[in-house]
N, CA, C and O atoms as CSV, one atom per row, in Angstrom:
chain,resi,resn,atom,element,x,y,z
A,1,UNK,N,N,3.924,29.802,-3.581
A,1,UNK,CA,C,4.319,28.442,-3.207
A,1,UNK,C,C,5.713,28.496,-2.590
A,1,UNK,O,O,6.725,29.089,-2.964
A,2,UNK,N,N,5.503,27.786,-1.641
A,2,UNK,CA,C,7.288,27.941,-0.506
A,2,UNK,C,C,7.960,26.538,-1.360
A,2,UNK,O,O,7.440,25.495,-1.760
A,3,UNK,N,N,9.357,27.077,-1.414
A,3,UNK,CA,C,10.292,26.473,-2.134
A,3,UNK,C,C,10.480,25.334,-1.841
A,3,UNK,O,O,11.026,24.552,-2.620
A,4,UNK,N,N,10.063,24.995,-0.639
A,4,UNK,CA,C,10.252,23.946,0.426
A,4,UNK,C,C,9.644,22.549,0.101
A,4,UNK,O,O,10.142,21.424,0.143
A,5,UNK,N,N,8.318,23.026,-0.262
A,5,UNK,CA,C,7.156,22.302,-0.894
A,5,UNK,C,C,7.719,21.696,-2.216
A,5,UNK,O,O,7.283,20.545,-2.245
A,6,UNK,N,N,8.450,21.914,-3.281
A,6,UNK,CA,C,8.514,21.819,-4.500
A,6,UNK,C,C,10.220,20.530,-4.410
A,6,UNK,O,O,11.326,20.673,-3.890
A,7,UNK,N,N,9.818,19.819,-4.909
A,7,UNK,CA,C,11.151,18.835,-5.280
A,7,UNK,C,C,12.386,19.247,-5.264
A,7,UNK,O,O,13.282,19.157,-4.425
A,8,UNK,N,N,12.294,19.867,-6.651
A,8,UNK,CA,C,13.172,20.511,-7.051
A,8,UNK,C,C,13.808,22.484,-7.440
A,8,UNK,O,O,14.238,23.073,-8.431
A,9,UNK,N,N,13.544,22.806,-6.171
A,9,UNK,CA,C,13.189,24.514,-5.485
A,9,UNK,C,C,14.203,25.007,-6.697
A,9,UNK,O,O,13.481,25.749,-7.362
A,10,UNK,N,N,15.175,24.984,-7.167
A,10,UNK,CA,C,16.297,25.556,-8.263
A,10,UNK,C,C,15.414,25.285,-9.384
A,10,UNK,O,O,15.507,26.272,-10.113
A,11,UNK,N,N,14.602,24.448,-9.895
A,11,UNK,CA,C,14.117,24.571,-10.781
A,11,UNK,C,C,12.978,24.991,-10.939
A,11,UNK,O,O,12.153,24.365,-10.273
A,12,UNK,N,N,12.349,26.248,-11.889
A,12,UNK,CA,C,10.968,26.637,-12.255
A,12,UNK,C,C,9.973,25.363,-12.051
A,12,UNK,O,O,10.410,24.242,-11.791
A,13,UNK,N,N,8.857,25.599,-12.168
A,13,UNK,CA,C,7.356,25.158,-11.730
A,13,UNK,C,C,7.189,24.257,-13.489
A,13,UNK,O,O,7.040,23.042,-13.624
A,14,UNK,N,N,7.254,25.045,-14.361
A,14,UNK,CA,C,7.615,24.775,-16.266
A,14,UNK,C,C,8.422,23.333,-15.884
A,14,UNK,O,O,7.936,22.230,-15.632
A,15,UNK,N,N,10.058,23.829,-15.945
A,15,UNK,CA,C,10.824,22.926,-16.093
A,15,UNK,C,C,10.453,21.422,-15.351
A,15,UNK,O,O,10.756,20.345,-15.863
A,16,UNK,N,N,9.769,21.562,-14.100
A,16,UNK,CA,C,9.614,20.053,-13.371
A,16,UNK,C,C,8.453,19.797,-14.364
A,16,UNK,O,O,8.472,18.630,-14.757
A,17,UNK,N,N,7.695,20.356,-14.758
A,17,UNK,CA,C,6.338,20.189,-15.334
A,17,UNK,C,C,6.641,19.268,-16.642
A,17,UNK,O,O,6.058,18.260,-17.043
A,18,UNK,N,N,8.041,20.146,-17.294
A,18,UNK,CA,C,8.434,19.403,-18.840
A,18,UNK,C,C,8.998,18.371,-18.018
A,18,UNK,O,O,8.727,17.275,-18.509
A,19,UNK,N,N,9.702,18.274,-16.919
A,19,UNK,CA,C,10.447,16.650,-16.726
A,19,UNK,C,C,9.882,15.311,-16.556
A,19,UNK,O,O,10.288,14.173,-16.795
A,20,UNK,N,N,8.565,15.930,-15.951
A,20,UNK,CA,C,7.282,15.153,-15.516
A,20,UNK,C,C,6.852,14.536,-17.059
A,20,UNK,O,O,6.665,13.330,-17.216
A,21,UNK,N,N,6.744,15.360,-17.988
A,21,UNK,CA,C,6.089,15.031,-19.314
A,21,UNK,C,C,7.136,14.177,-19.712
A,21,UNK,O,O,6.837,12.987,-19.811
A,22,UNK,N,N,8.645,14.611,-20.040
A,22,UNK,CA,C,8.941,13.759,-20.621
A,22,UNK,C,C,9.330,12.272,-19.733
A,22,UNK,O,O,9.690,11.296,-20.391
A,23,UNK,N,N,9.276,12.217,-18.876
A,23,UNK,CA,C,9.771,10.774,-18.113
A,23,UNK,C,C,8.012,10.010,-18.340
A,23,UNK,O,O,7.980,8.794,-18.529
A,24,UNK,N,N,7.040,10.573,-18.314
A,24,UNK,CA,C,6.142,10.271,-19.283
A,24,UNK,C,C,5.790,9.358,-20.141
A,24,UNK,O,O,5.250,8.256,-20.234
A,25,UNK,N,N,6.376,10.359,-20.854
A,25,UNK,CA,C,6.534,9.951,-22.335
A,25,UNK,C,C,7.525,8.439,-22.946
A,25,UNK,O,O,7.172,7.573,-23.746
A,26,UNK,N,N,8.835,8.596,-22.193
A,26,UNK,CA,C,9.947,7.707,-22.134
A,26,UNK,C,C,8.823,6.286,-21.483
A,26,UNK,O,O,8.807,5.168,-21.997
A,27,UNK,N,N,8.299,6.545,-20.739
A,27,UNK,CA,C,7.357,5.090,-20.088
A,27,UNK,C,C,6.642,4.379,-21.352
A,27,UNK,O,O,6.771,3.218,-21.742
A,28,UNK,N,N,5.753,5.554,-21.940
A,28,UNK,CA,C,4.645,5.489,-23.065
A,28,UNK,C,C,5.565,4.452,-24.108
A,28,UNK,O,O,5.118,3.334,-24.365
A,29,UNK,N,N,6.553,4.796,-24.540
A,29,UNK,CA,C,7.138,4.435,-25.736
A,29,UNK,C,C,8.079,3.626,-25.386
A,29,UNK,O,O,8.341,2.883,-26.331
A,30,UNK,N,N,8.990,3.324,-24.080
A,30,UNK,CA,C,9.050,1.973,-23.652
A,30,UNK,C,C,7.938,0.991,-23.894
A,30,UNK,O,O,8.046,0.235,-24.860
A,31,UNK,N,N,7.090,0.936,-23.270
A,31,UNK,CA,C,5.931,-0.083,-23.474
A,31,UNK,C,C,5.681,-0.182,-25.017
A,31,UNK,O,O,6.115,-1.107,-25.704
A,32,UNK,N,N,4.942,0.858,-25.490
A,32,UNK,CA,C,5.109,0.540,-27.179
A,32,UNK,C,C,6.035,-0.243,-27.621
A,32,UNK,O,O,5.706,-1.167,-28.365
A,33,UNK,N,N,7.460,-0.041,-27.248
A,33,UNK,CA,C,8.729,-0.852,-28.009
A,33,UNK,C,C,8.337,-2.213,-27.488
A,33,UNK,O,O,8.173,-3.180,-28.231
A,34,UNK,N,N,8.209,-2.240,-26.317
A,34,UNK,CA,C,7.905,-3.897,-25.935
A,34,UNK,C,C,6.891,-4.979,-26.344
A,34,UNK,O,O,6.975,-6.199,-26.491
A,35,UNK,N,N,5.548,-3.759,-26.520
A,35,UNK,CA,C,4.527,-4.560,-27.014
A,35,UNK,C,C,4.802,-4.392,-28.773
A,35,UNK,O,O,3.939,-4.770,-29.565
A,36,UNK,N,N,5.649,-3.995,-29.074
A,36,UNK,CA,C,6.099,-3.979,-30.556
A,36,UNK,C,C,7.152,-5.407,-30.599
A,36,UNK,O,O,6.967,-5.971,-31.678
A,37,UNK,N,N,7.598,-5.724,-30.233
A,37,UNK,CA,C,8.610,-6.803,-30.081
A,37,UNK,C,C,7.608,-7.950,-29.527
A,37,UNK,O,O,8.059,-9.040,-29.881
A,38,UNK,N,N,6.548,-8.080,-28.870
A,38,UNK,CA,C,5.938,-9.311,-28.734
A,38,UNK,C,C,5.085,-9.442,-29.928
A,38,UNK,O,O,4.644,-10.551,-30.234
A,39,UNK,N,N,4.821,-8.399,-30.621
A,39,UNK,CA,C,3.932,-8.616,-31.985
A,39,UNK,C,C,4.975,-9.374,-33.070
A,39,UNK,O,O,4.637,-10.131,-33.979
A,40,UNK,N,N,6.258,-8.979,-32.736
A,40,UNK,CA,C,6.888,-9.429,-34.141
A,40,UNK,C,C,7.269,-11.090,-33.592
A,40,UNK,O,O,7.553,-11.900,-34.475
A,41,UNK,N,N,7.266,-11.577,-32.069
A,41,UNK,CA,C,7.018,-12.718,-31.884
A,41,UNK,C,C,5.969,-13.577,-32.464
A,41,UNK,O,O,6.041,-14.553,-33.210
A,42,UNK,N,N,4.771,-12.830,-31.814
A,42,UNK,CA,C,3.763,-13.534,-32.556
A,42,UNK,C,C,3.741,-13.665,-33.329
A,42,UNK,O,O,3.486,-14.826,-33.652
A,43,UNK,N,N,3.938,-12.817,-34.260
A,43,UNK,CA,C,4.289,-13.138,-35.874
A,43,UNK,C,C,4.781,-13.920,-36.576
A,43,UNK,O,O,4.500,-14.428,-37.661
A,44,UNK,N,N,5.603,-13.994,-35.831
A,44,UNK,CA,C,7.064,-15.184,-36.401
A,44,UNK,C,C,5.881,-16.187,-36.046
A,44,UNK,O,O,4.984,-16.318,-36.879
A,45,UNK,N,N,5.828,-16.963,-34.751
A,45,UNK,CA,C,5.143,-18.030,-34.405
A,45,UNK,C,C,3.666,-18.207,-34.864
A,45,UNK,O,O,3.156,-19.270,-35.221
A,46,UNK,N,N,3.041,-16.942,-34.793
A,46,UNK,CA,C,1.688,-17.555,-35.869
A,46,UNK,C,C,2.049,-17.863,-37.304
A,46,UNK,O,O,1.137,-18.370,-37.957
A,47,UNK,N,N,3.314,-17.637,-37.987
A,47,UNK,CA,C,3.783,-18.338,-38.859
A,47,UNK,C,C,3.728,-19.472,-39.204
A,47,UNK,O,O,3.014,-20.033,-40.035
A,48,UNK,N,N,4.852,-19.986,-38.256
A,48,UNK,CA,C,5.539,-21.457,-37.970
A,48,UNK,C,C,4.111,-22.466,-37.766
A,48,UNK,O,O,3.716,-23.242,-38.637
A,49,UNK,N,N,3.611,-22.316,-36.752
A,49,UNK,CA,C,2.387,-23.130,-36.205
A,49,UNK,C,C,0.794,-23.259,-36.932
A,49,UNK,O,O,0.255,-24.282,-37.354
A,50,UNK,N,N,0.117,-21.472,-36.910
A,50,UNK,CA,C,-0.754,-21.996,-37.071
A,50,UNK,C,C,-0.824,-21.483,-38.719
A,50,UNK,O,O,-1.278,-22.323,-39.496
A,51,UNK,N,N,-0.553,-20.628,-39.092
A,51,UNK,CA,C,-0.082,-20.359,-40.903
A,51,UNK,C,C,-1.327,-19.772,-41.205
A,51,UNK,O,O,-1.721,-19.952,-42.357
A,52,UNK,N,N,-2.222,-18.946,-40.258
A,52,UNK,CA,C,-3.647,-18.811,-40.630
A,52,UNK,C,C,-3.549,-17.282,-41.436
A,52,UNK,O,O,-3.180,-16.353,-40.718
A,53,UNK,N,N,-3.827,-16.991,-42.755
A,53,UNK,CA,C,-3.512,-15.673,-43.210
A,53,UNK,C,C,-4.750,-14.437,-42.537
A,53,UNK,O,O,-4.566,-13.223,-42.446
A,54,UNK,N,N,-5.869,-15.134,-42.178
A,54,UNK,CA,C,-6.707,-14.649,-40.801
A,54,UNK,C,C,-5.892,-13.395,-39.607
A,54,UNK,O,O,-6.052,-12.190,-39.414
A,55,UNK,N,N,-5.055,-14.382,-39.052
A,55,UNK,CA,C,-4.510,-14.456,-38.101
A,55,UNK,C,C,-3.364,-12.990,-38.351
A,55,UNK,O,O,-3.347,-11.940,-37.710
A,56,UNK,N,N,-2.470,-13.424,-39.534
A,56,UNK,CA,C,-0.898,-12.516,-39.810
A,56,UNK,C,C,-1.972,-11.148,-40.131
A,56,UNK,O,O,-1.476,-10.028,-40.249
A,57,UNK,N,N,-3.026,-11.295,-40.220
A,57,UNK,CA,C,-3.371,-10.050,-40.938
A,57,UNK,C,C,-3.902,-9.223,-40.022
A,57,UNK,O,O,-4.058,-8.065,-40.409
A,58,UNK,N,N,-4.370,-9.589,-38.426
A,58,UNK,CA,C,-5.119,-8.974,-37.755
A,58,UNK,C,C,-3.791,-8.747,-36.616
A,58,UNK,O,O,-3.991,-8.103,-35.586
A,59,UNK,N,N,-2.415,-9.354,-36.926
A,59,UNK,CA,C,-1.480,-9.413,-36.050
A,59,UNK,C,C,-0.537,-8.293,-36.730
A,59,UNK,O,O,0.287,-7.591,-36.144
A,60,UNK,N,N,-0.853,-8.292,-38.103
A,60,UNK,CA,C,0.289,-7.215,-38.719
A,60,UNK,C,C,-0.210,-5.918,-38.493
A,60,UNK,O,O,0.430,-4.993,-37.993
A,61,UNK,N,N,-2.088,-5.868,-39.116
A,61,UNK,CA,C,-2.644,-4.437,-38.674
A,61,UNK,C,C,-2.164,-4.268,-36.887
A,61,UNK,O,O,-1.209,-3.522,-36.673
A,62,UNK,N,N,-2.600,-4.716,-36.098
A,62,UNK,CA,C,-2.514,-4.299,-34.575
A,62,UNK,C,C,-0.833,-3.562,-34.475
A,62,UNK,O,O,-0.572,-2.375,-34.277
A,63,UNK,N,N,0.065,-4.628,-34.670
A,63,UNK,CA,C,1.649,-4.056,-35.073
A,63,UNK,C,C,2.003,-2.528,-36.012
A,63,UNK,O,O,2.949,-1.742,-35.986
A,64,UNK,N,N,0.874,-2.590,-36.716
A,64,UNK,CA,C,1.140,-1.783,-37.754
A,64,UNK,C,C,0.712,-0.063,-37.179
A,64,UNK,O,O,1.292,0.986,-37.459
A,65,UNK,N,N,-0.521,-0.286,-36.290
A,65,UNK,CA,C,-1.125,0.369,-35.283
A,65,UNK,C,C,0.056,1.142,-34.278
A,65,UNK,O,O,0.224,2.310,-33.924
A,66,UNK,N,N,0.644,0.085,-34.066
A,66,UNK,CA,C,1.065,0.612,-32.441
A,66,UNK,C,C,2.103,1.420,-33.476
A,66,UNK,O,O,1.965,2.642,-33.522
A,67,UNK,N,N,3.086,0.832,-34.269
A,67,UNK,CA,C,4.156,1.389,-35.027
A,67,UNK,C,C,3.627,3.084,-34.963
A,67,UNK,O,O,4.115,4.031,-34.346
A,68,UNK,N,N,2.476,3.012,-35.835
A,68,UNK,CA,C,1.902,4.623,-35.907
A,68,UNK,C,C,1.905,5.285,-34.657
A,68,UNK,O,O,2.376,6.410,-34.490
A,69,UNK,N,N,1.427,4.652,-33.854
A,69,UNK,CA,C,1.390,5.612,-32.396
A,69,UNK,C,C,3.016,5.508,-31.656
A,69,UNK,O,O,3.544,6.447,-31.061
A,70,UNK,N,N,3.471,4.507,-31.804
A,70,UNK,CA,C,5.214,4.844,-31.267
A,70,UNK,C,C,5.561,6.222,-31.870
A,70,UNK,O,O,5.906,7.242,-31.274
A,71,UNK,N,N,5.384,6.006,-33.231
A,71,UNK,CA,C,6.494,7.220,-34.289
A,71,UNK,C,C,5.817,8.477,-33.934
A,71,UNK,O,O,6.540,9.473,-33.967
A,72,UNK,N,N,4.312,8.686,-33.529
A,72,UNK,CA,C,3.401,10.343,-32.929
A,72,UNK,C,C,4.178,10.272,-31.545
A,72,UNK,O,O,4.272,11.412,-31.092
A,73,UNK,N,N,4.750,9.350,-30.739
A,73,UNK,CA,C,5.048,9.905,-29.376
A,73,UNK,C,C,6.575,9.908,-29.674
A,73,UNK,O,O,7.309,10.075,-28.700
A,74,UNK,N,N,7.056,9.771,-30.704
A,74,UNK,CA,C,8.588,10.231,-30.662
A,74,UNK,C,C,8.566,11.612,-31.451
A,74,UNK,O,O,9.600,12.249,-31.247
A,75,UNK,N,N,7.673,12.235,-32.287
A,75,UNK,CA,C,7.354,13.072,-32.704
A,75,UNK,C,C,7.137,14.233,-31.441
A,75,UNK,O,O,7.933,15.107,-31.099
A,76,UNK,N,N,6.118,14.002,-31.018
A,76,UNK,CA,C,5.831,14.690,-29.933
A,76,UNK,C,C,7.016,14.527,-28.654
A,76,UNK,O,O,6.875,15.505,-27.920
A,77,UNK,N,N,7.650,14.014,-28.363
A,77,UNK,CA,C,8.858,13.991,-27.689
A,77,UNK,C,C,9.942,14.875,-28.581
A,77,UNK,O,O,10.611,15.568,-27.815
A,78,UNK,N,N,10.236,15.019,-29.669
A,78,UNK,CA,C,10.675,16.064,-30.127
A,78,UNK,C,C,10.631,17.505,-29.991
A,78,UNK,O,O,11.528,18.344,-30.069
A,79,UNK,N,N,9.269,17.615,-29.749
A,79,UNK,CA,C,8.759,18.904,-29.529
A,79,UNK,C,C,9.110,19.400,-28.207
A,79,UNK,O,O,9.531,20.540,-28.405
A,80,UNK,N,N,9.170,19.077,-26.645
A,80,UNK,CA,C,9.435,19.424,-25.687
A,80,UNK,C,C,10.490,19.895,-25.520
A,80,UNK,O,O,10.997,19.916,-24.398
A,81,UNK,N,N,11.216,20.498,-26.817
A,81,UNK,CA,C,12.120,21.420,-25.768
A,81,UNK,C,C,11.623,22.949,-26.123
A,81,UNK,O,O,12.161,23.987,-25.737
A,82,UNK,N,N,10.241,22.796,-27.113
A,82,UNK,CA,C,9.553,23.845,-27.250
A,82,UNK,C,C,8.694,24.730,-26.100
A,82,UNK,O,O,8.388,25.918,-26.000
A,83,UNK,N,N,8.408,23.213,-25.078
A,83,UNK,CA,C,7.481,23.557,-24.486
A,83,UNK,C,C,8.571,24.650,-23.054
A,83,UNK,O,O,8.039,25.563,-22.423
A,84,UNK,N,N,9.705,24.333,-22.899
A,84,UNK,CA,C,10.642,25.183,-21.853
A,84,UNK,C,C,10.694,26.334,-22.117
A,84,UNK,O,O,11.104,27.046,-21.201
A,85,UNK,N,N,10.461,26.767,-22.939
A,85,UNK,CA,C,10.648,28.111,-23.517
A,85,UNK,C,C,9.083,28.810,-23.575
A,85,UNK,O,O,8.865,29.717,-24.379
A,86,UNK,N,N,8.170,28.383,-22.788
A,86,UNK,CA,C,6.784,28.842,-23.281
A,86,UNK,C,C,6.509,30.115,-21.992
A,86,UNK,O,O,6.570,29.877,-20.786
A,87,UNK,N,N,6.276,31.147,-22.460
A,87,UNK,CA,C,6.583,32.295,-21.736
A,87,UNK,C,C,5.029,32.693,-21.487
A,87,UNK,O,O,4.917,33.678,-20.756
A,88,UNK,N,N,3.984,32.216,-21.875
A,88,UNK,CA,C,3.014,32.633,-21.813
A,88,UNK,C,C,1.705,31.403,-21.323
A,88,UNK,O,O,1.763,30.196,-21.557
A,89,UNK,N,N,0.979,31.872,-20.859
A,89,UNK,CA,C,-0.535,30.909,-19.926
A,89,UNK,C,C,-0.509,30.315,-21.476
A,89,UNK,O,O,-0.183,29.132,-21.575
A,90,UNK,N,N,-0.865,31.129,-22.848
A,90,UNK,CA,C,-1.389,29.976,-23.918
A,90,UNK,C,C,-0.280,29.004,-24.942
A,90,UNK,O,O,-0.456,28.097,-25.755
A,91,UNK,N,N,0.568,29.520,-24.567
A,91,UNK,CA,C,1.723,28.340,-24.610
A,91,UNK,C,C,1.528,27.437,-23.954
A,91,UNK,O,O,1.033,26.422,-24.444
A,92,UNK,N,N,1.935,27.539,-22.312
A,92,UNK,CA,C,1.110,26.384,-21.772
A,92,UNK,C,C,0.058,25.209,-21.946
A,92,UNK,O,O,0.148,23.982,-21.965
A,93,UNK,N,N,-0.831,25.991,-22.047
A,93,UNK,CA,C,-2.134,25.334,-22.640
A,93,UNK,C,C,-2.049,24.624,-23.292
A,93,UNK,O,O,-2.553,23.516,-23.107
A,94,UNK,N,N,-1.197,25.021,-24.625
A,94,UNK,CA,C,-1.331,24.215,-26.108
A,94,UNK,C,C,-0.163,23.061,-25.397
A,94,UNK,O,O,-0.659,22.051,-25.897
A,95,UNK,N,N,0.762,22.652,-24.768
A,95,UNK,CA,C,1.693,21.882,-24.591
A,95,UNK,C,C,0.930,21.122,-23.719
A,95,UNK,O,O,0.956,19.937,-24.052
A,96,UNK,N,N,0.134,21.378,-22.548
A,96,UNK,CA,C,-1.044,20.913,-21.664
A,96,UNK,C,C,-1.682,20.173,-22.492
A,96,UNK,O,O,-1.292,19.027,-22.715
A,97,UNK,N,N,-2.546,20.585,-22.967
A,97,UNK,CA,C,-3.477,19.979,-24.245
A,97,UNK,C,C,-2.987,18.847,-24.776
A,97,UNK,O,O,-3.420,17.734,-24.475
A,98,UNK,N,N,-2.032,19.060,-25.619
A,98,UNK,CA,C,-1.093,18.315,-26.505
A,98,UNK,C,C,-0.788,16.905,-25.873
A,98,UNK,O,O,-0.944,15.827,-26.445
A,99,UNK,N,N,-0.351,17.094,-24.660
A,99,UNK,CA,C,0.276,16.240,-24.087
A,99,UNK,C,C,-0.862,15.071,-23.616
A,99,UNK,O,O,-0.657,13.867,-23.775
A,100,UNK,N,N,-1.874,15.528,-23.117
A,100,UNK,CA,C,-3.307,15.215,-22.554
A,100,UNK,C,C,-3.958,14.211,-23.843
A,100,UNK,O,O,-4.222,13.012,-23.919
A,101,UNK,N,N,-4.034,15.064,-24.537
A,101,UNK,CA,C,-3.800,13.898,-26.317
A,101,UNK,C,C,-3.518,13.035,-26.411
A,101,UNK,O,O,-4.277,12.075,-26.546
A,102,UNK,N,N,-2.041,12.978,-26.376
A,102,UNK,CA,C,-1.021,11.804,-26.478
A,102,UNK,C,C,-1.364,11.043,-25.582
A,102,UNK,O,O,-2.010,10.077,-25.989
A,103,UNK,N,N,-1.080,11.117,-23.842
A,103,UNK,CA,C,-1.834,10.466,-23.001
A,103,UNK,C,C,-2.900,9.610,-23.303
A,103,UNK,O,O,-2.791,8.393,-23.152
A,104,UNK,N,N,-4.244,10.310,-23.848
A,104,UNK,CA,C,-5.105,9.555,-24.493
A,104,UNK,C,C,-5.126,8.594,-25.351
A,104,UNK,O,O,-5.525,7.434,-25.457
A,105,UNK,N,N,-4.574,9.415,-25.951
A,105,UNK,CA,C,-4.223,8.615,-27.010
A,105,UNK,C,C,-3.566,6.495,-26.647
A,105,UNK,O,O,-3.965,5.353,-26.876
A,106,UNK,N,N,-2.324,7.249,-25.944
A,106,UNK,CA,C,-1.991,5.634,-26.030
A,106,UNK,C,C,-2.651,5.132,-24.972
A,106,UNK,O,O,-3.370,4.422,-25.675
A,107,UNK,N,N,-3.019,4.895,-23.890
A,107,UNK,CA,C,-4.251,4.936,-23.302
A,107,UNK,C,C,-5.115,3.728,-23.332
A,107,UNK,O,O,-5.412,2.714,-22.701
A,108,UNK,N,N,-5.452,4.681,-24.874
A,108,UNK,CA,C,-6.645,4.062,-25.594
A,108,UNK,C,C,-5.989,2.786,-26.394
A,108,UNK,O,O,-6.374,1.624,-26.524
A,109,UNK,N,N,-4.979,3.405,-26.817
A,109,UNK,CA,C,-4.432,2.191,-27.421
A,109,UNK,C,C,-3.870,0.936,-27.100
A,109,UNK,O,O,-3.806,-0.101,-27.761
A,110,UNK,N,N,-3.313,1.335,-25.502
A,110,UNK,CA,C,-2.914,0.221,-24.783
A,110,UNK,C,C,-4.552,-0.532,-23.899
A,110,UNK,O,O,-4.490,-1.629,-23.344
A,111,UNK,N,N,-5.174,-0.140,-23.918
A,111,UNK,CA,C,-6.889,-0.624,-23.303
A,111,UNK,C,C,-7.423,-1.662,-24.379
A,111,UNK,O,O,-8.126,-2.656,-24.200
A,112,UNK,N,N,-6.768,-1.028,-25.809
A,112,UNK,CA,C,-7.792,-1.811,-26.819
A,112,UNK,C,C,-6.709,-3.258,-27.158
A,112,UNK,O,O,-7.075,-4.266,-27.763
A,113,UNK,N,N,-5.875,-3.109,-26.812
A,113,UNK,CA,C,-4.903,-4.125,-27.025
A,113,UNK,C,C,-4.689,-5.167,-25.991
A,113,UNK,O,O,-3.925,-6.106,-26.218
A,114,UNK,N,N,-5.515,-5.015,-24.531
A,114,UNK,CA,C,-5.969,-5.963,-23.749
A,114,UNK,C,C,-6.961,-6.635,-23.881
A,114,UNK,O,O,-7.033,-7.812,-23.531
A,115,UNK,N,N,-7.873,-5.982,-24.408
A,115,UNK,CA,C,-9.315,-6.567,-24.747
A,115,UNK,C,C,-8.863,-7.717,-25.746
A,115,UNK,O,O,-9.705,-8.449,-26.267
């Protein structure tokens, strides 16, 4: 591959690869924080208004949800400075993989939270 082609030619093929992941990731868990902060709105206000214990309970699980998947993608954002150092195709892989996961993961979680 000509250097020319590549963004950032001083930096390895890895390193843009981890920058790519984590700016990523920083998106993923922005949004989480946000749609975490409109849950604790709703909350408050399905309080005040409609007081339905229905309601706080299917608003606290969903909140309670995303909480779990915020704290796995700050977890896994921890891990990437493992992945710079991966000297081998199955290092790769497993950080590939991993990441592909997470992806899914919220994904899925942000799909089921439109519905």
């Amino acid at each position: 591959m000509s250097t020319m082609n590549r963004p950032y030619f001083h930096e390895s093929l890895s390193q843009i690869i981890v920058k790519k992941d984590r700016a990523e990731i920083s998106n993923w868990t922005e949004s989480m924080e946000l749609i975490n902060e409109e849950l604790q709105s709703l909350i408050l206000l399905e309080k005040q208004v409609l007081g339905s214990p229905q309601w706080n309970q299917q608003l606290v699980a969903v909140q309670r949800e995303n909480q779990f998947r915020l704290g796995a993608l700050y977890r896994y954002e921890r891990t990437m400075t493992k992945a710079i150092k991966c000297d081998t195709t199955e290092c790769d892989a497993y950080y590939l993989n991993t990441h592909e996961k997470n992806r899914d993961g919220y994904m899925d979680h942000v799909c089921k939270k439109r519905a």
